[in-house]
N, C-alpha and C positions, 0 to 999 in steps of 0.2 A: 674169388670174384668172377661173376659170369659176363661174356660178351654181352656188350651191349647191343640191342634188337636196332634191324636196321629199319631205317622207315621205308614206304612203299609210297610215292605217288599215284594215284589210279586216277579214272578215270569214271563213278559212277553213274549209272543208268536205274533211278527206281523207276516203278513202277507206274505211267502215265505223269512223269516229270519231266524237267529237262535235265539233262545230266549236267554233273557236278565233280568240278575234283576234289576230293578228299587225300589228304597224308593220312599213313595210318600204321603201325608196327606192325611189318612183317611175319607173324604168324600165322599159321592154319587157323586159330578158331578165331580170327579176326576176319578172315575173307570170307571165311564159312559163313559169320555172325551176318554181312554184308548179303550175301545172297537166299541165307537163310538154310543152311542142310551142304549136303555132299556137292561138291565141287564134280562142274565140267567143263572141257577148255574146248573153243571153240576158234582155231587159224583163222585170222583175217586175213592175212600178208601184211610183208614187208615186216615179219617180226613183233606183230601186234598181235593179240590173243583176248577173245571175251571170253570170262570166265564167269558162270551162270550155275545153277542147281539143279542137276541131272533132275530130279524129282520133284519139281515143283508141279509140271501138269500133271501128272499122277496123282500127286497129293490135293491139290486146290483146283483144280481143273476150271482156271483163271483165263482169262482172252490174251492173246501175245503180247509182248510190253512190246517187242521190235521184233523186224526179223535182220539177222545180219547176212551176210554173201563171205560164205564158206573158201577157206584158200582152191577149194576143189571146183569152184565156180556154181554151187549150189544154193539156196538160199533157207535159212536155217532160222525157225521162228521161236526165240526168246520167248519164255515164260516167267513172270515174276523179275526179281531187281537183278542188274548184272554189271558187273565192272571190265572196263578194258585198262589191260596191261602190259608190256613189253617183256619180250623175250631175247640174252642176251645168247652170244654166241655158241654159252656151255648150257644155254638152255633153261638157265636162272630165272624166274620172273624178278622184270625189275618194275623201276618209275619208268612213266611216260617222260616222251622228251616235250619240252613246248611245242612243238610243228605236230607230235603228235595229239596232243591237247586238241589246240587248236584243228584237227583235220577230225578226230572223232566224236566233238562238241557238234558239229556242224551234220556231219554223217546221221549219229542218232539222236538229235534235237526231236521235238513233237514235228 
């Protein structure tokens, strides 16, 4: 019998929407499906991380969905649909907590 998949609370962002939480089974080709292609993770702070698809403006050469502000204090423009997630101390992605919810609904709203 195999482990059962954990679920993942996120935090989605499509594309010229307002973002939305979604549950969803912790897999690679489930966050993948969500952003559409290869995974890139982008530090917000405080343990929060948007993770987006390295290659979407390469591929679609689409107008920014958002841009977010870099833990490096840079600001980094989103291309195509992207999810924010939490990160725990060994570095796991996990669920959002509600405070988190609640602070990045408001952050990347239209």
């Amino acid at each position: 019998m195999s482990d059962p998949v954990e679920k993942l609370r996120i935090l989605l962002v499509p594309y010229n929407k307002e973002p939305e939480v979604v549950e969803i089974e912790h897999k690679l080709e489930n966050v993948q499906a969500l952003v559409g292609g290869m995974l890139e993770v982008v530090p917000v702070g405080d343990g929060v991380d948007v993770w987006c698809n390295e290659e979407f403006l390469m591929l679609y050469e689409a107008q920014p969905n958002r841009v977010v502000q870099h833990v490096g204090g840079y600001p980094v423009q989103i291309h195509g649909p992207f999810f924010v997630a939490r990160t725990n101390d060994d570095g796991d992605t996990v669920s959002l907590t509600d405070t988190d919810v609640a602070k990045y609904s408001r952050v990347y709203r239209l």
